[in-house]
C-alpha positions in Angstrom: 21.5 14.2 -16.5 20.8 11.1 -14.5 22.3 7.9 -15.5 20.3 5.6 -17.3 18.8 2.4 -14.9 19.9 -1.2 -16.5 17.2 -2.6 -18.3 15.0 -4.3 -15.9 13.2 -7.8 -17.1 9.9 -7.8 -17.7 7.0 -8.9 -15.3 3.0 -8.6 -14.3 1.1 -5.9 -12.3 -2.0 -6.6 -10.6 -4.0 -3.3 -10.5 -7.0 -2.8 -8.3 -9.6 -0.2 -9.5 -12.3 1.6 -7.6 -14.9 1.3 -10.4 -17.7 -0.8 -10.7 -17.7 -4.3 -12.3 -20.7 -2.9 -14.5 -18.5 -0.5 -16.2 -17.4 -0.7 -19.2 -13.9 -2.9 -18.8 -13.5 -2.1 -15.2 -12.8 -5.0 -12.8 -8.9 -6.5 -11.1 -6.2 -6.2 -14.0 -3.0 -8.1 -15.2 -1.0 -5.7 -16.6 2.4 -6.7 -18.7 5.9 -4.6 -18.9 8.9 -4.7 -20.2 12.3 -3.4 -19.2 12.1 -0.2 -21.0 8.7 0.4 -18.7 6.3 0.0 -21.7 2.7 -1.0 -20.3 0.4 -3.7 -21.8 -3.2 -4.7 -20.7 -2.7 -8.3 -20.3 -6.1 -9.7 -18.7 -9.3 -8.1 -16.4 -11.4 -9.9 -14.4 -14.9 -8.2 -14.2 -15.0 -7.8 -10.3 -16.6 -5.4 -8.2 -14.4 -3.0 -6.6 -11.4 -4.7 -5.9 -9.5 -1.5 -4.6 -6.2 -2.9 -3.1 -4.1 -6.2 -3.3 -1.5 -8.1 -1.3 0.7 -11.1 -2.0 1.9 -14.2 -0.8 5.0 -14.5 -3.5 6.1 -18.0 -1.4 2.5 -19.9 -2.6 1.7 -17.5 -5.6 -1.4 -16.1 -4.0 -3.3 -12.8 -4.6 -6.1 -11.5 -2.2 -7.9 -8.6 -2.9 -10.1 -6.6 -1.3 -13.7 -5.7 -2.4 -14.6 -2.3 -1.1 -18.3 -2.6 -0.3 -20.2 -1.8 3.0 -20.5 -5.5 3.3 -16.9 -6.2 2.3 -14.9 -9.6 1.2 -11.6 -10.6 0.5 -11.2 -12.6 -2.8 -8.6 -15.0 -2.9 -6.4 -15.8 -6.7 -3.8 -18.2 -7.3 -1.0 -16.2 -9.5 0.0 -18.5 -12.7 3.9 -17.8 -13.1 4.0 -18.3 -16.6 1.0 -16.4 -18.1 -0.1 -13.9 -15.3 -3.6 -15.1 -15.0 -5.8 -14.7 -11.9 -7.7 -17.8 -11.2 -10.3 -17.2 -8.3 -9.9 -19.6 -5.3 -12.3 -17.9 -2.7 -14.5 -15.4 -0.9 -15.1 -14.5 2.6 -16.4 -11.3 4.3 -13.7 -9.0 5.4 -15.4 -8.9 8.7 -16.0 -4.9 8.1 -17.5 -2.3 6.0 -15.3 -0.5 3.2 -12.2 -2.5 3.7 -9.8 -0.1 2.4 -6.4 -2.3 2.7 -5.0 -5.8 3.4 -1.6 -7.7 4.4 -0.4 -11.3 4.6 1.3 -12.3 7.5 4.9 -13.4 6.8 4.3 -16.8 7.5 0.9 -16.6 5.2 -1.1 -17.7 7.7 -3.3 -15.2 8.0 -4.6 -12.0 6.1 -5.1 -8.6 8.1 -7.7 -6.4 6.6 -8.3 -2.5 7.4 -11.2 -1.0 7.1 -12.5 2.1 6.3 -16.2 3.0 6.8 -16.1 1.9 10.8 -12.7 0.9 11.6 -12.4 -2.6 12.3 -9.0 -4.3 11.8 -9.9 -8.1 10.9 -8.0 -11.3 10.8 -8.6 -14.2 8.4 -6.8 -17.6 8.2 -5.7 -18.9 5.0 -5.9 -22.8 4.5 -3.3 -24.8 5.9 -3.6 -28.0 2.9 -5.0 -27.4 -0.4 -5.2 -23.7 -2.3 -3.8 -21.1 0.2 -7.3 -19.2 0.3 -8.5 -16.8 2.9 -11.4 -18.2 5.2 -14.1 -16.1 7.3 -12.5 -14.0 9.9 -11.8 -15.2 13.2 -11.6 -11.9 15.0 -12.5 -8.4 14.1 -11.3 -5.1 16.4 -13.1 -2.0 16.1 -11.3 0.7 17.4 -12.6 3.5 19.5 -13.5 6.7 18.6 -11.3 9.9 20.6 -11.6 13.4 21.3 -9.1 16.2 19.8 -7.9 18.5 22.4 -11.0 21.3 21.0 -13.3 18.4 22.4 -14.5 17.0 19.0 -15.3 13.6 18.8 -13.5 11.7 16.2 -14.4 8.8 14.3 -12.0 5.7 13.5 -10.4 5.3 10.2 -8.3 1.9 9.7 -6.4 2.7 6.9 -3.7 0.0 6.7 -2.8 -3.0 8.4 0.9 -3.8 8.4 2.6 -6.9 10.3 6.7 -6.1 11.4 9.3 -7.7 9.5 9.6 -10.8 12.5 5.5 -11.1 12.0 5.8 -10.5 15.9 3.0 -7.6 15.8 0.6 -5.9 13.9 0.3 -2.2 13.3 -2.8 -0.5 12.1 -2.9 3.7 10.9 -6.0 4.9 12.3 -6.3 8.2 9.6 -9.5 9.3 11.9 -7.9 9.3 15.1 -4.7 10.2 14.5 -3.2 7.2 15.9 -0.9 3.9 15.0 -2.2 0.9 17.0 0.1 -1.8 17.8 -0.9 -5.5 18.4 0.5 -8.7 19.4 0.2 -11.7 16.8 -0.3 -15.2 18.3 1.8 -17.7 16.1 -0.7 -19.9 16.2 -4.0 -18.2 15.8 -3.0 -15.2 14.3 -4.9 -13.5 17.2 -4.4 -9.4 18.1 -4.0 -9.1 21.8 -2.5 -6.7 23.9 -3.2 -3.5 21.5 -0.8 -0.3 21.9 -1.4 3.4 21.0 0.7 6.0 20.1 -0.7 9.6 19.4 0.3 11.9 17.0 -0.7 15.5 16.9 -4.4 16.7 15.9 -5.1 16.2 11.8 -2.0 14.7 10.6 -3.7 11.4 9.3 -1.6 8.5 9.5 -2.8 6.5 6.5 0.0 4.6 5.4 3.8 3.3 6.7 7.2 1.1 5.9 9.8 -0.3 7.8 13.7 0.5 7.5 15.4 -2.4 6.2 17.4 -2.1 9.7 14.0 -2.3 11.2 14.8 0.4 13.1 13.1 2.8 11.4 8.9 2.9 10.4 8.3 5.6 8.0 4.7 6.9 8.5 2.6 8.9 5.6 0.0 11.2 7.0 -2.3 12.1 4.7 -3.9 14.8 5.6 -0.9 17.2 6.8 1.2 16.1 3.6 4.1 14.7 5.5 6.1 12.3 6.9 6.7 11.2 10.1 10.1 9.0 11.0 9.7 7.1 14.2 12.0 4.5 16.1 10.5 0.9 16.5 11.9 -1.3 18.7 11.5 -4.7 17.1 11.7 -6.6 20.8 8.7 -4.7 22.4 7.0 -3.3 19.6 7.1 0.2 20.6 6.8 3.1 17.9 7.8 6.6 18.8 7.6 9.5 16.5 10.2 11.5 16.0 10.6 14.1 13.0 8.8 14.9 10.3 9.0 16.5 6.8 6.6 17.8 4.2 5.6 15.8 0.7 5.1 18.5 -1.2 8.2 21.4 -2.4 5.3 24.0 -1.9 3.6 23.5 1.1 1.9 27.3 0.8 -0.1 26.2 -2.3 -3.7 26.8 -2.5 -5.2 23.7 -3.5 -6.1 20.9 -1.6 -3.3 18.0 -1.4 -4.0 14.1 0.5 -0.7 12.4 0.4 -1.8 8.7 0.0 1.6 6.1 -1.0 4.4 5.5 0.7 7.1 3.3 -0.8 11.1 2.4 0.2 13.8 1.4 -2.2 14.8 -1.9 -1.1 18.2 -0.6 -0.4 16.8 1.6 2.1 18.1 5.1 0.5 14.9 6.7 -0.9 11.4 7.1 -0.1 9.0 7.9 -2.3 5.3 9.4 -2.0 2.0 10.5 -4.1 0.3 13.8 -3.4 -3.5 13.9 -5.1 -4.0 17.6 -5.6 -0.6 18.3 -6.5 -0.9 15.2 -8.9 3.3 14.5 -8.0 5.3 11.4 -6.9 8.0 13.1 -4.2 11.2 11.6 -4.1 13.3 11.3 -0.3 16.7 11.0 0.7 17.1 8.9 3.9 20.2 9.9 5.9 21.6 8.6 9.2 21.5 5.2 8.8 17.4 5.8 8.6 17.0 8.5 11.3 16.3 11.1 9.2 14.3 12.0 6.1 14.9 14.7 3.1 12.8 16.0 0.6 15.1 15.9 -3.0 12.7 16.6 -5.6 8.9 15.9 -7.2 7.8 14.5 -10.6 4.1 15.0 -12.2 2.5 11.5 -11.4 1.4 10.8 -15.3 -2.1 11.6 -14.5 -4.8 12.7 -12.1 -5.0 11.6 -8.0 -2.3 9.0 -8.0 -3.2 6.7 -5.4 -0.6 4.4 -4.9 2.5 3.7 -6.5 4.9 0.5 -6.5 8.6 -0.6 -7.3 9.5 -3.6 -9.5 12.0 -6.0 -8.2 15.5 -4.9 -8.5 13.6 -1.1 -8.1 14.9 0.0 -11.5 11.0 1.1 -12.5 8.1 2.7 -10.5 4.3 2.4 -11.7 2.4 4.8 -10.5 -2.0 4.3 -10.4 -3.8 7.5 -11.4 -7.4 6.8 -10.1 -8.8 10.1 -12.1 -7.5 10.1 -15.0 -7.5 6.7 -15.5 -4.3 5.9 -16.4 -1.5 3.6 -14.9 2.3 5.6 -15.6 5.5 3.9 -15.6 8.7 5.6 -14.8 12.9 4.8 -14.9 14.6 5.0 -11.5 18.0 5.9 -10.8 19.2 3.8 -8.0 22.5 6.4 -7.7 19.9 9.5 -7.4 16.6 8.4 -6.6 15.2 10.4 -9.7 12.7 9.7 -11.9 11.8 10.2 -15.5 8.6 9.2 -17.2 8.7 5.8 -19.1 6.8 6.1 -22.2 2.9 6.7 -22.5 0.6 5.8 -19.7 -1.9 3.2 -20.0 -5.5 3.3 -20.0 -7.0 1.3 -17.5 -10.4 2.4 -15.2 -9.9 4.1 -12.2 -6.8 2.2 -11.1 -6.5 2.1 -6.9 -3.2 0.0 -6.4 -0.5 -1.5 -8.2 1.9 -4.6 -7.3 4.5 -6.7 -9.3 3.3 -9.7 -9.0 5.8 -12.1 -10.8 8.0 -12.3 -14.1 6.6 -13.0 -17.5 6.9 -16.4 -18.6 5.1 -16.3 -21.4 6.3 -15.8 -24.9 
């Protein structure tokens, strides 16, 4: 048996949701746990779409993106001692189904990815007052390719992700099959300077991580079920891939499988990924000082198409958002093992997209 994780203190999620604001209790959720993983609804705001959320923990900021053809970005300030979501602001994304966002390290400026024609946008956030995105001061669209069979592909920006130094920007391109890499001005937050690097026909890069060494990115491809490890070189911002390994125990089964989150324990150890079709969470040894990647074990997800999954700080818990069955799981972590056991009963929440901790409770 694995050892039991410490007791982790309690905290809020925010949880995005693909579903409509007009259904029936659908919108952005707070969600409240505890150290033994139990799950409480805590708040909902009645919004649109809001599929996926990033935070600026420094100013106790949320943004959230609003995955329309015409698409914003929604700004919240976080309270610390209740969890609430108070809006701030909205701008346009500057693309159509914005399917991701990040905050620059500095908090600058938000990076949004979007789906439906694959633009990679940039939006400042306010330098005085409430720390709330503006309109977007540059949008890239990248360019379409051609697979070796001569078909013309179309681009996918699936996730925008600024290095640890906030030097450059990289953005997984799921329809091209390509990681774009960017220089970010300081001062502007501008892209300049964009470098690609290919990977082979229908992997589908969709989302990545950096080694704590930031040696290391860890790339999820989502339509090959696997993961690629590539070198970085943090001074130039070159990516290189390098080996790869499947998500799933039984790569010969017959149904249909999109690998879609990719998370790191924050001591760099484990890696662990979401297969919808299998409906698992795969759990990842990383060896070699983060050169190389192993496949240790799966664990059903808690529920139906688990889209993304997050650790809590200290990693002692994983939540894990099940958009088809509707249902947010919880799970203990071994930090010794990497392994995971269910937490107690899922929670019903509609057609959850993304989770993040966002801060301790505070109230009582």
């Amino acid at each position: 048996m694995p050892n039991r994780p410490t007791e982790t203190p309690g905290g809020y999620l925010a949880v995005g949701s693909s579903a409509p604001a007009g259904a029936a209790g659908a919108g952005l959720y707070t969600v409240r746990y505890d150290g033994t993983g139990a799950l409480r609804r805590h708040r909902v705001l009645p919004i649109d779409h809001p599929s996926y959320t990033a935070a600026d923990p420094a100013r106790g900021i949320l943004h959230a993106v609003i995955e329309h053809d015409a698409g914003q970005v929604v700004s919240f300030r976080i309270d610390p001692r209740s969890g609430r979501l108070v809006p701030l602001a909205t701008a346009a994304s500057g693309g159509a189904l914005p399917c991701h966002l990040a905050v620059h390290p500095s908090g600058s400026h938000v990076f949004a990815a979007h789906y439906g024609d694959g633009v990679l946008s940039v939006l400042p956030t306010a330098a005085d007052g409430p720390i709330a995105v503006g309109e977007p001061v540059q949008a890239v669209r990248h360019p379409g390719g051609l697979t070796p069979d001569g078909r013309l592909t179309t681009p996918r920006a699936h996730m925008a992700a600024p290095s640890p130094d906030g030097r450059f920007l990289l953005c997984t391109d799921l329809g091209t099959d390509r990681i774009h890499v960017y220089a970010v001005a300081p001062a502007t937050g501008l892209l300049t300077g964009c470098r690609s690097t290919r990977l082979p026909t229908g992997r589908g890069p969709r989302h990545l991580v950096f080694h704590p060494s930031n040696r290391y990115v860890y790339l999820l491809n989502e339509l090959s079920s696997t993961l690629t490890v590539c070198t970085w070189d943090a001074p130039s911002g070159r990516i290189e891939p390098t080996t790869e390994t499947r998500t799933r125990r039984d790569h010969r089964a017959p149904n249909a499988n999109y690998a879609a989150a990719v998370r790191l324990s924050e001591d760099g150890r484990f890696l662990y990924t979401t297969n919808r079709g299998d409906d698992s969470i795969s759990v990842h040894a990383v060896h070699d000082d983060g050169a190389g990647v192993e496949l240790l074990s799966t664990v059903a997800s808690g529920g139906s198409w688990p889209r993304d999954i997050a650790l809590c700080p200290g990693g002692n818990l994983l939540f894990c958002a099940n958009q088809r069955s509707d249902t947010l799981a919880a799970f203990h972590r071994d930090p010794a093992t990497g392994h995971l056991s269910p937490a107690g009963r899922p929670l019903a929440l509609v057609a959850p997209t993304s989770v993040l901790p966002i801060g301790p409770c505070g109230e009582r």
